[in-house]
C-alpha positions, 0 to 999 in steps of 0.5 A, a space after each residue: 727886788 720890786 720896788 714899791 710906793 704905797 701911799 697911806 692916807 692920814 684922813 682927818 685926826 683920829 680916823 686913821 686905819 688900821 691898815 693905813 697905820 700897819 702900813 706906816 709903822 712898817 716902813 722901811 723909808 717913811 715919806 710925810 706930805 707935811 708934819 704941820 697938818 694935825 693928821 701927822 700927828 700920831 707919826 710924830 707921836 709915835 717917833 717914827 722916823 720920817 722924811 717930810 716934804 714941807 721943805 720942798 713945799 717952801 722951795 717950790 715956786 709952782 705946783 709943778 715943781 712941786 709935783 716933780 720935787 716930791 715924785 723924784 724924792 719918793 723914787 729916789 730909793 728902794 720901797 717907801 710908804 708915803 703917808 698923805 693927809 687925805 686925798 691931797 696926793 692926787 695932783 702929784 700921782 701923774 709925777 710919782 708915775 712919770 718919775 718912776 715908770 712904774 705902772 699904777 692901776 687906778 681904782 674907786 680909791 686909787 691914794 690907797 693903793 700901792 705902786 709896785 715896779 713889777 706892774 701889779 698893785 694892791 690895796 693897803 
């Protein structure tokens, strides 16, 4: 079975995409960078079942640590999506990569693209 990481911008409250949320509502593991941001709110609204990463932010000492603590919750198991208030994932992209080993192709918008561990990716 391919694995795959889709990372799903939030943008700012009321923007989200149809896309972005068809993406979210169909996850079968659902990641939230953090809960405490008001992008986050149609996921707590709608009740989705979510993992969010502010308990790693609390415990993480540096931005590196951080980076690698999110990347090995992300890779842990099967195929995610990973719902980001904007553009915030950038920083963490290099981890997610050196922790899965899958391939990212970047792109002109390359937080809305999927990482697959077939190599190949594709725009949510």
């Amino acid at each position: 079975m391919k694995k795959t990481l889709t990372i799903a911008p939030l943008s700012t409250p009321g923007t989200l995409t149809l896309t972005a949320w068809k993406a979210i509502e169909g996850a079968s593991q659902l990641y939230l960078q953090t809960r405490e941001h008001p992008s986050a709110r149609p996921v707590l609204e709608a009740g989705l079942p979510f993992v969010s990463m502010d308990d790693l932010y609390e415990a993480s000492l540096d931005y590196d640590a951080l980076n690698e603590a999110v990347a090995d919750r992300l890779t842990s198991g099967n195929s995610a999506v990973y719902a980001v208030m904007g553009g915030g994932c950038f920083a963490q992209l290099p981890s997610i990569r050196a922790a899965c080993g899958w391939a990212f192709i970047s792109s002109e918008r390359p937080f809305s693209r999927a990482i697959s561990s077939s190599g190949s990716s594709s725009m949510i």
